[in-house]
KOLGU-28625 format. One line per field, with one value per residue (C-alpha): residue number from 1; residue in one letter; x, y, z. Coordinates in steps of 0.05 Angstrom, whole numbers, padded with zeros to 5 digits, m for minus. Example, Ala and Ser with C-alpha at 12.3 -4.5 7.8 and 13.67 -1.06 7.14 Angstrom:
n 1, 2
res a, s
X 00246, 00273
Y m00090, m00021
Z 00156, 00143
***
This chain:
n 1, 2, 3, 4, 5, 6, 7, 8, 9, 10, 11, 12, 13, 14, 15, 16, 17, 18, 19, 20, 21, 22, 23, 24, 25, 26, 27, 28, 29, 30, 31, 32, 33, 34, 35, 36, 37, 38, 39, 40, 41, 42, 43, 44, 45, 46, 47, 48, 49, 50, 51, 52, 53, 54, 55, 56, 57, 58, 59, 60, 61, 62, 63, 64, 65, 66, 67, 68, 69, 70, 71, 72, 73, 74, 75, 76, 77, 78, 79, 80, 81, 82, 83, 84, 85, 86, 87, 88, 89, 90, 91, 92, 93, 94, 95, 96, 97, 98, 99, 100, 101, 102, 103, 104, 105, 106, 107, 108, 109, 110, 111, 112, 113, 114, 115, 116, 117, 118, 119, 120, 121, 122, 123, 124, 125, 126, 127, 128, 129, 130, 131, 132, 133, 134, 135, 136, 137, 138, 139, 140, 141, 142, 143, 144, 145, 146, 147, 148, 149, 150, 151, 152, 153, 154, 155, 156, 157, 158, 159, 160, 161, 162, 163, 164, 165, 166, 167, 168, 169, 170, 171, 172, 173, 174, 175, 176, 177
res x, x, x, x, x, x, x, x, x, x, x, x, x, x, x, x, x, x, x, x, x, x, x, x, x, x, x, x, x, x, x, x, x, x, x, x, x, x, x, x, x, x, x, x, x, x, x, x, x, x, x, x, x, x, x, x, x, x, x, x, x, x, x, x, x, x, x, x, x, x, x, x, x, x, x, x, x, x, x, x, x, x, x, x, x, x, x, x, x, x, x, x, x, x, x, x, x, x, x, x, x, x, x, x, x, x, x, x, x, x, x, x, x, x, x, x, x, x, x, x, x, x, x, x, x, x, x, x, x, x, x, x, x, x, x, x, x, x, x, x, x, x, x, x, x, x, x, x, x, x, x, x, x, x, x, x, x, x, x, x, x, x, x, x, x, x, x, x, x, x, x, x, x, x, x, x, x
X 02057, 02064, 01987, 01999, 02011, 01947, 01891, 01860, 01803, 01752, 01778, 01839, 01870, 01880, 01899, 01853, 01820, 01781, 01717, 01724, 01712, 01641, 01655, 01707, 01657, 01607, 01660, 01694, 01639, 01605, 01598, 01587, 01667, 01696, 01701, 01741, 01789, 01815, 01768, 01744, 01705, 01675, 01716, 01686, 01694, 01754, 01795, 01791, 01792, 01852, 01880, 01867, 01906, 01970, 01979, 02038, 02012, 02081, 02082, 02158, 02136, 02073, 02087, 02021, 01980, 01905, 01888, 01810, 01781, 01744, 01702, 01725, 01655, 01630, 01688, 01645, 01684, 01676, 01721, 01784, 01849, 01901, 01983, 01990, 02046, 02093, 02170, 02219, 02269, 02238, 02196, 02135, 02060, 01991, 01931, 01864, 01805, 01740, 01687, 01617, 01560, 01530, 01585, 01607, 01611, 01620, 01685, 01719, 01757, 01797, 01816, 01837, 01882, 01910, 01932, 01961, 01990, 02035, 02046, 02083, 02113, 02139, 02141, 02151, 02197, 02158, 02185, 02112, 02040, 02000, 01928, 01890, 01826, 01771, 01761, 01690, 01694, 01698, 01689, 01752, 01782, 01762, 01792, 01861, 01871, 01842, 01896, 01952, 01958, 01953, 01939, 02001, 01978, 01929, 01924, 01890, 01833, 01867, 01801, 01740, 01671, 01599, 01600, 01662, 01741, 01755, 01815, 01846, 01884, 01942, 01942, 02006, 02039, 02112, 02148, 02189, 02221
Y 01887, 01951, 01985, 02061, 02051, 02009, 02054, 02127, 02161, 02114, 02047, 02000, 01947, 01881, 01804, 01757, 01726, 01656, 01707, 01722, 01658, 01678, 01735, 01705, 01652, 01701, 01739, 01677, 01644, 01713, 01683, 01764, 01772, 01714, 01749, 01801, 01762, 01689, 01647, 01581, 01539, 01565, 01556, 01518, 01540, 01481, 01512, 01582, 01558, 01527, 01581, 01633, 01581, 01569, 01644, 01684, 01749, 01765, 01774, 01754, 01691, 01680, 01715, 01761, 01794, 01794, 01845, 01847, 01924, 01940, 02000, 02038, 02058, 01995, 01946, 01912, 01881, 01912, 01879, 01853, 01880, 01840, 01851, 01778, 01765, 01799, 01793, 01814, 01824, 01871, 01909, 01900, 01871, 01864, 01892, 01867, 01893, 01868, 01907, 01874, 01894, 01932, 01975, 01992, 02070, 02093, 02110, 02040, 02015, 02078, 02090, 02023, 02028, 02086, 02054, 01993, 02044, 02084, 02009, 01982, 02039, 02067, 02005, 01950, 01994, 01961, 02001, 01989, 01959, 01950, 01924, 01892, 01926, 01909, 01965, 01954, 01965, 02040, 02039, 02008, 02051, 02112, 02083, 02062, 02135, 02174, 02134, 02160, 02095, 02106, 02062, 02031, 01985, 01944, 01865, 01835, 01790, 01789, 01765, 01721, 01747, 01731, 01762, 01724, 01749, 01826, 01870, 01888, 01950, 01947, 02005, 02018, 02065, 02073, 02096, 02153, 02160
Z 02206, 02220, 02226, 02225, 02148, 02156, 02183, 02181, 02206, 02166, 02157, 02171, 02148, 02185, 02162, 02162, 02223, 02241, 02243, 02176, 02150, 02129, 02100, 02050, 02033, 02015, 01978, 01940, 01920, 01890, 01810, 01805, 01819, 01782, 01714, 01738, 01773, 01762, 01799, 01769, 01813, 01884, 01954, 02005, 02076, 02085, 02040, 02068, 02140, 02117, 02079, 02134, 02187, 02132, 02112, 02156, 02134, 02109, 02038, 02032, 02059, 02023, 01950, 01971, 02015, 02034, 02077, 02110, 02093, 02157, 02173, 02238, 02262, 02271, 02256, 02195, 02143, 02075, 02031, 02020, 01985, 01965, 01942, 01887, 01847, 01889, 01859, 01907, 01855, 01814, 01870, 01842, 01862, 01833, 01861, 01868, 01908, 01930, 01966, 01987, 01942, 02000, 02009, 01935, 01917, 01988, 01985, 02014, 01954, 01951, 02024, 02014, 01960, 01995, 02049, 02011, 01961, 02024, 02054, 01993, 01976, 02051, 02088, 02037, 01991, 01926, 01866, 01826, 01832, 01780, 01763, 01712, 01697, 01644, 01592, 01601, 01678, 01678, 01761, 01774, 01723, 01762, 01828, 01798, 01761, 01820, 01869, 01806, 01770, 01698, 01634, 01610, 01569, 01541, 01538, 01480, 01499, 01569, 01601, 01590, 01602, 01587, 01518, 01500, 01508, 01518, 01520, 01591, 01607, 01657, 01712, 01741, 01786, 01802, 01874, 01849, 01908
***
């Protein structure tokens, strides 16, 4: 992987370590998370262990990407980012983003998707990435328009919460280069 796509003054971006077995635990099994994103059941530390030691880092090989956000200052984990979905043959990726509750509204989520954004589209050469964002979650909203994605479309019911089904709308921005 090539890191100077991967870091800037604040944070970089690194894949997944041993030492960060905690920190996914913490993170996976967060029932706070698991409406916005497809988790069913919580992860125990074999299966990360064991998905940490099986994953190449190489999204060609793996069909996605988890990258470990980590603060510069102090080299604390934040959060994670991660490219899913990834089709080679279209160019295109989904996003997903996770920052600890601690951290949220510093600033972390969207260096993050900054640096993922110039990775897939310099390094990578991924033609599009897109997101699926609740309409009700008007925070992750902000961060997908202010990185230039933009609504382009909505999903119907697209995901379950605790009030029942609600509408999803997909962020997506394009490479124009």
């Amino acid at each position: 992987m090539n890191n100077r796509y991967l870091s800037n003054d604040d944070i970089y971006l690194r894949a997944p370590e041993p030492e960060d077995l905690d920190v996914m635990y913490e993170m996976e099994n967060d029932p706070e998370s698991w409406d916005v994103s497809s988790f069913t059941v919580p992860y125990s530390r074999y299966v990360l262990k064991q998905y940490i030691q099986a994953s190449q880092s190489d999204i060609f090989a793996d069909k996605q990407l988890r990258l470990m956000i980590v603060q510069r200052m102090n080299n604390k984990v934040v959060g994670t980012i991660d490219l899913t979905d990834f089709v080679p043959i279209h160019g295109r990726a989904g996003v997903g983003i996770a920052v600890k509750s601690e951290f949220r509204r510093q600033g972390f989520a969207r260096l993050a998707l900054e640096l993922l954004t110039d990775y897939s589209f310099n390094f990578l050469h991924l033609k599009q990435m897109y997101a699926y964002v609740s309409v009700r979650n008007k925070a992750s909203q902000k961060l997908f328009s202010s990185c230039g994605f933009i609504q382009a479309g909505v999903l119907k019911e697209w995901l379950r919460g605790k009030d029942g089904y609600e509408d999803a709308f997909v962020m997506q921005l394009i490479n124009l280069v």
